[in-house]
C-alpha positions as semicolon CSV with decimal commas, in nm:
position;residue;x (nm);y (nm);z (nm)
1;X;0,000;0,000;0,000
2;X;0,109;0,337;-0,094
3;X;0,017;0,718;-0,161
4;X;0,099;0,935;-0,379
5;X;0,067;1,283;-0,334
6;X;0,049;1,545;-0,537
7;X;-0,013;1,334;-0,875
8;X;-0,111;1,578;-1,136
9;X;-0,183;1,827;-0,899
10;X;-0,433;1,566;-0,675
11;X;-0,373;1,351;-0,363
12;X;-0,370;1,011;-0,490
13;X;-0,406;0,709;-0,218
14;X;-0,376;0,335;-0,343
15;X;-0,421;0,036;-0,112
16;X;-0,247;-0,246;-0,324
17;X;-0,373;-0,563;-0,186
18;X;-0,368;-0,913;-0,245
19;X;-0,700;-0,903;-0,343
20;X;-0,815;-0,602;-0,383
21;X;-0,690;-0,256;-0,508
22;X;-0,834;0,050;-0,455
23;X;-0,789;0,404;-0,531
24;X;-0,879;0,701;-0,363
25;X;-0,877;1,086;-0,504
26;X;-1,005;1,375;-0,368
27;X;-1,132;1,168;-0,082
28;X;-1,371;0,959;-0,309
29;X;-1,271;0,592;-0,378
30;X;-1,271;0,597;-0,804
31;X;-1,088;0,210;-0,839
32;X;-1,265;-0,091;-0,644
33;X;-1,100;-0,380;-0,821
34;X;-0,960;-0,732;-0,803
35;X;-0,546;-0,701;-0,789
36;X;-0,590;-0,962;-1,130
37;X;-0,471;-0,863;-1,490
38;X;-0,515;-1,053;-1,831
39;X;-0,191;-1,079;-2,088
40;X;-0,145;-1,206;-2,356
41;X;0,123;-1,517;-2,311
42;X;0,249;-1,392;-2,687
43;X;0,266;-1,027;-2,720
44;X;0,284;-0,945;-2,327
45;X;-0,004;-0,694;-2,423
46;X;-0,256;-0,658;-2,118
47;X;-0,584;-0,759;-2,228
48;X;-0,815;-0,694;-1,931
49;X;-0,780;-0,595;-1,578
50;X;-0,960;-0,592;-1,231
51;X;-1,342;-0,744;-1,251
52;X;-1,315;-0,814;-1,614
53;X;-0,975;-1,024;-1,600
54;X;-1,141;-1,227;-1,290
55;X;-1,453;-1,288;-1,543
56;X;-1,177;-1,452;-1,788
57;X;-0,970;-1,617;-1,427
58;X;-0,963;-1,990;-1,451
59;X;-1,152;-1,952;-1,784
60;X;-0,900;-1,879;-2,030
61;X;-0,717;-2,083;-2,358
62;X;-0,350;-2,111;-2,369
63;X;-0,289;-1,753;-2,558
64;X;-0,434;-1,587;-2,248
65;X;-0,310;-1,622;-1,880
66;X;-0,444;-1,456;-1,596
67;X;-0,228;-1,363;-1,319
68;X;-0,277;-1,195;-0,950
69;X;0,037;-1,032;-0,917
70;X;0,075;-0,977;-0,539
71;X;0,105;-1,328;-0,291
72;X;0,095;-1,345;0,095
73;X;0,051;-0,935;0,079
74;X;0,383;-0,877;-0,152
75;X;0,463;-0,804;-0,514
76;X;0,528;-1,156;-0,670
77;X;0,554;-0,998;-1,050
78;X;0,656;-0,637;-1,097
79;X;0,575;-0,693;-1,491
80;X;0,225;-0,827;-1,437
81;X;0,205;-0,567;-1,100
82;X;0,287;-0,269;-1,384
83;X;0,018;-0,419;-1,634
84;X;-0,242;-0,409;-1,374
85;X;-0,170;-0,047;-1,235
86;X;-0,124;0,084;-1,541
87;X;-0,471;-0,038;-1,627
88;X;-0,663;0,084;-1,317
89;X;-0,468;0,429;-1,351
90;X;-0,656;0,468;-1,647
91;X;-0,956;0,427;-1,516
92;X;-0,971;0,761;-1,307
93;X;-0,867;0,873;-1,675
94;X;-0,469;0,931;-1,646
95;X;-0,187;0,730;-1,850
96;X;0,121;0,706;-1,670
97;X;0,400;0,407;-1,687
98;X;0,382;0,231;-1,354
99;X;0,560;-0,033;-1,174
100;X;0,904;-0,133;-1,290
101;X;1,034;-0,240;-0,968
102;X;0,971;-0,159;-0,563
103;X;0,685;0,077;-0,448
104;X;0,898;0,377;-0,452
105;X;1,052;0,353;-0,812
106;X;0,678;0,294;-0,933
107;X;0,559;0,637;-0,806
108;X;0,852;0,790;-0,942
109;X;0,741;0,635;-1,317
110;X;0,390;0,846;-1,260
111;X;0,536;1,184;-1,273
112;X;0,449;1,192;-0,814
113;X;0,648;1,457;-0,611
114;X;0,631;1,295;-0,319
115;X;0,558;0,972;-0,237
116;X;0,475;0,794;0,139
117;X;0,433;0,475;0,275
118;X;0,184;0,342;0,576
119;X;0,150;0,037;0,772
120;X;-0,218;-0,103;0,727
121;X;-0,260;-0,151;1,068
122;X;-0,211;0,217;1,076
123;X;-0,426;0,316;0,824
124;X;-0,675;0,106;0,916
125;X;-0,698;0,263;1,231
126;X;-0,713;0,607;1,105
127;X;-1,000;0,509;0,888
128;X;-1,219;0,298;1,153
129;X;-1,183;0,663;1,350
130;X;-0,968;0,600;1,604
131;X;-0,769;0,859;1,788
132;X;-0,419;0,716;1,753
133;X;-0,259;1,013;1,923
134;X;-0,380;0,971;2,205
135;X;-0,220;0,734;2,516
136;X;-0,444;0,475;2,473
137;X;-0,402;0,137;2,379
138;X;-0,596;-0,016;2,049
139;X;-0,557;-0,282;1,887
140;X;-0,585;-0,344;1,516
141;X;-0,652;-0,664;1,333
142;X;-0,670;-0,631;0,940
143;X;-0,739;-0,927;0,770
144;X;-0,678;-0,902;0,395
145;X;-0,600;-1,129;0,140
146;X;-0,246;-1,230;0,166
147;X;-0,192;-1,211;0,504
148;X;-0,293;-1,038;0,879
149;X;-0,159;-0,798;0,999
150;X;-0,240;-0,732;1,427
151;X;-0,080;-0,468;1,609
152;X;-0,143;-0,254;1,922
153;X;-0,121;0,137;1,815
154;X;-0,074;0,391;2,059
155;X;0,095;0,775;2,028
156;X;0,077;0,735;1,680
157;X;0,327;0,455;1,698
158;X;0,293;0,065;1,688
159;X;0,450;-0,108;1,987
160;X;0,391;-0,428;1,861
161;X;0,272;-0,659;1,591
162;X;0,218;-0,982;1,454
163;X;0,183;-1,050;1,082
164;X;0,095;-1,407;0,940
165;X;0,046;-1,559;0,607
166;X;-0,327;-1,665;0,661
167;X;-0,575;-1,417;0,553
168;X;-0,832;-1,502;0,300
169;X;-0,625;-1,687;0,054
170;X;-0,557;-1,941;0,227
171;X;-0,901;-1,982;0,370
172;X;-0,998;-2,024;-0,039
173;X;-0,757;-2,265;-0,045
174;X;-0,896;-2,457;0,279
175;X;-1,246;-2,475;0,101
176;X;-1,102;-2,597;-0,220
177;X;-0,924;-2,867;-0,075
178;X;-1,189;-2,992;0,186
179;X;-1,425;-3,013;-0,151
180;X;-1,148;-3,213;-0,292
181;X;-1,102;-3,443;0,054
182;X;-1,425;-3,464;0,162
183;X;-1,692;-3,447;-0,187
184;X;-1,458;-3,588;-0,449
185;X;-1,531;-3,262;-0,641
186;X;-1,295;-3,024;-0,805
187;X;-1,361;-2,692;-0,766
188;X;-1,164;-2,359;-0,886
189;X;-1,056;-2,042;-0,666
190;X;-1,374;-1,838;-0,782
191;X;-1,601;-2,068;-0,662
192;X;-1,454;-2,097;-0,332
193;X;-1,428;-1,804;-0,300
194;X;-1,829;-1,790;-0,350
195;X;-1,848;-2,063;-0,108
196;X;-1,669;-1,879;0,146
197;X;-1,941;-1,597;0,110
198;X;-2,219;-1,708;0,075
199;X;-2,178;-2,027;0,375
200;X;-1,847;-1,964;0,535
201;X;-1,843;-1,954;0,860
202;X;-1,566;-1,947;1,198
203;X;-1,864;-2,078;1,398
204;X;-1,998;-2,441;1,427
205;X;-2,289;-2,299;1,541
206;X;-2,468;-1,972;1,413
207;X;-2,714;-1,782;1,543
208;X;-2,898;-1,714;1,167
209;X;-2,715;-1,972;0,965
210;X;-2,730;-1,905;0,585
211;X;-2,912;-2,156;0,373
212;X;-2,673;-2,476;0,185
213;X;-2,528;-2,356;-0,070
214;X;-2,489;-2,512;-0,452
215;X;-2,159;-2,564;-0,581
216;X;-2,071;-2,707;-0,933
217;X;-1,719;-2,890;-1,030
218;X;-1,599;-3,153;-1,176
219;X;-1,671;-3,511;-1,017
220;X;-1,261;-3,641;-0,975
221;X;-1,420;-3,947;-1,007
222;X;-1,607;-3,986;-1,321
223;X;-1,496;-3,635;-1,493
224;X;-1,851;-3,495;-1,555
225;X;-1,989;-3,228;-1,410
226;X;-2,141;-3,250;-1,044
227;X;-2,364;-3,047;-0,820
228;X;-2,415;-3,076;-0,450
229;X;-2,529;-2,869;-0,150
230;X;-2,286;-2,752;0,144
231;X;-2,350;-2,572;0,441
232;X;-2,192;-2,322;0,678
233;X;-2,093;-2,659;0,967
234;X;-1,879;-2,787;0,668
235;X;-1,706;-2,487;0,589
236;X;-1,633;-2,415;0,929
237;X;-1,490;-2,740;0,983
238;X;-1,285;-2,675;0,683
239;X;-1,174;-2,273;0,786
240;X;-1,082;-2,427;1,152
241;X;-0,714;-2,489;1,141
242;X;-0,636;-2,137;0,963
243;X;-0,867;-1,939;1,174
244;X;-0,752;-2,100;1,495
245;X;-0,363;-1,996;1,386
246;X;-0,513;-1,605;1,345
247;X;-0,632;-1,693;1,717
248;X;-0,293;-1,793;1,774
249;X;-0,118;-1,476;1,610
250;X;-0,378;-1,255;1,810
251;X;-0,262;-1,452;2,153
252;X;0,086;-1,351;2,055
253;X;0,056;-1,043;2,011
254;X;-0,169;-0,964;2,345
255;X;0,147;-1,132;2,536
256;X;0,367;-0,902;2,408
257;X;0,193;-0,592;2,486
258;X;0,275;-0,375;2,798
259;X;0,035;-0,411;3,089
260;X;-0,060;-0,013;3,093
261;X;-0,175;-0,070;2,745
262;X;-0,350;-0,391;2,822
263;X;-0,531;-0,220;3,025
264;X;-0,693;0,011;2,775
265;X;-0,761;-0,305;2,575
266;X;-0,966;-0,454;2,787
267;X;-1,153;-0,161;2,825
268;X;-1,168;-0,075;2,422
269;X;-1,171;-0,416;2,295
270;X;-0,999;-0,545;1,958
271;X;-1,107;-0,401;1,633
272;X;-1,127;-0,598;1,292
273;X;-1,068;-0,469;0,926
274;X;-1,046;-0,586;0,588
275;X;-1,256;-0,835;0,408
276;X;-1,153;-1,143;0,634
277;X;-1,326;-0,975;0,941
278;X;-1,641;-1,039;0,750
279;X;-1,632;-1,398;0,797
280;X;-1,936;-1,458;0,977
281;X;-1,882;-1,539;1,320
282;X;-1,540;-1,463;1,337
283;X;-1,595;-1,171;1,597
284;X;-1,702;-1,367;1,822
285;X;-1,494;-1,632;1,815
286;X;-1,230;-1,412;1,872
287;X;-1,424;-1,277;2,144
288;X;-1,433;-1,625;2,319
289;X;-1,095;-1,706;2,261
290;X;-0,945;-1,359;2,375
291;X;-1,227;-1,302;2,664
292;X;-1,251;-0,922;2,469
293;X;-1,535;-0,746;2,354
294;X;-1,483;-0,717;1,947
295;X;-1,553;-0,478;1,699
296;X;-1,600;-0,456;1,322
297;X;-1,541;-0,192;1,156
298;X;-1,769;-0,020;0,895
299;X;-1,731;-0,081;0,564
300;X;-1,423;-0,322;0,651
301;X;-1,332;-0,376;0,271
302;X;-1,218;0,013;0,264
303;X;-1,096;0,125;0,589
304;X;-0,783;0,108;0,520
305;X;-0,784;0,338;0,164
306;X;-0,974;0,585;0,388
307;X;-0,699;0,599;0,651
308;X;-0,456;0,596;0,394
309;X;-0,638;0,925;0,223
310;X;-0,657;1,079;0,617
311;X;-0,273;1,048;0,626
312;X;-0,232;1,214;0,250
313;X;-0,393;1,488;0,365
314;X;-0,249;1,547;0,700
315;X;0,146;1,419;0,638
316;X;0,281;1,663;0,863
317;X;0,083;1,564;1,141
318;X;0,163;1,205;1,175
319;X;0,555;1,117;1,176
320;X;0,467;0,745;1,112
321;X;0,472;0,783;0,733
322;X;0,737;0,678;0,556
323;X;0,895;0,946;0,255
């Protein structure tokens, strides 16, 4: 995640995420897309990015690849990383080259005077409304698609953190395989991914469970095409082992916090971010495991891009941000 300010005479905020990009001018979020782009294997030329390239993902012939260019919350490819920027920065209707190599060359290759950088915890914070000035205690979880990030924010500083490779990748993953273990069915990363919304679940129990949901795939035993119902108790059997390692990561980072500010969190509780928190159920699992009240934020998809755009516009005020 990045911002760049200044860019063409705007303030221009970007949460690059593993599954998700956004874009944020003038305060307004313009880009809401998948981090995906479409190439063409021959000519390298970019055929489609965000929503429509997912459309194409798992879908495509042998002259077309699709490729998410950020894993476990990190550029994987730059080349693939520059097609995909370059194709959401012209959707708020600028061209600019983008994305030869780290974060700060790329802002550089769009023309940006100055460029910062902020921890998501951080900006998440900022943009669920906390007061991180203050001498209080918080702490942050923001669970995104390559990874969580938890950390305990307090004077505008973190004090300390935990960050994991299990976010909701790897939850995807979990569903796909337990389909593969446990139905004989083969089933791609869009349609777990469906599965995961529309029945997944950190609970065994739920107070308003969602109704079974159909999922198609291909029967690994005869090769045809299958359909068959699964419900929210499956897919929580099948999220347990990754969700109880966030629990773990959480427990961590609790132990290393000072008592003073241990003290606030009890009395503010643990606030969630990013799409993962919306995992139903997962607040209060946490809440059981932890013995803290929980909180989600609003809108948890974008709290972070609107911290980031708080920061942008108030640089001077917070040292945190890195030039």
């Amino acid at each position: 995640m990045f911002n760049l300010s200044k860019f063409f005479k705007q303030e221009l905020a970007v949460d690059l995420g593993t599954a998700n990009t956004l874009i944020m001018v003038d305060d307004v979020v313009v880009v809401d897309e998948p981090s995906i782009v479409a190439m063409d294997r021959a000519t390298k030329q970019t055929i489609a990015v965000g929503h429509r390239a997912m459309q194409m993902h798992e879908k495509t012939h042998e002259n077309i690849k699709t490729v998410r260019p950020l894993k476990d919350g990190v550029i994987a490819d730059f080349q693939a990383a520059e097609a995909m920027i370059q194709g959401m920065i012209k959707m708020v209707g600028r061209r600019r080259n983008m994305f030869s190599h780290p974060v700060f060359d790329s802002a550089d290759h769009v023309d940006s005077k100055e460029t910062y950088l902020i921890h998501e915890p951080m900006a998440a914070a900022l943009g669920i409304g906390l007061n991180i000035e203050e001498p209080i205690g918080n702490m942050i979880i923001d669970i995104g698609g390559g990874t969580t990030e938890i950390a305990v924010i307090a004077l505008s500083g973190i004090v300390c953190d935990q960050s994991i490779r299990i976010a909701g990748d790897e939850l995807t993953n979990d569903i796909m395989n337990y389909m593969k273990r446990e139905h004989n069915i083969l089933i791609g990363e869009r349609t777990s991914e469906q599965i995961k919304i529309h029945v997944g679940s950190a609970l065994h129990e739920l107070d308003n469970p969602p109704p079974d949901y159909a999922v198609h795939g291909r029967d690994l035993m005869t090769g045809v095409p299958k359909e068959i119902y699964v419900s929210c108790v499956e897919i929580a059997h099948a999220l347990d082992k990754s969700i109880a390692k966030i629990e773990e990561a959480i427990m961590n980072a609790l132990e290393m916090t000072p008592p003073e500010l241990s003290a606030d969190i009890f009395r503010t509780g643990i606030y969630l971010a990013g799409g993962g928190s919306m995992l139903r159920g997962l607040d209060k699992r946490i809440s059981l495991k932890t013995k803290l009240p929980v909180h989600i934020a609003e809108d948890p998809l974008r709290a972070v891009i609107r911290g980031t755009g708080i920061a942008l516009k108030n640089v001077e005020k917070f040292p945190f941000l890195m030039k």
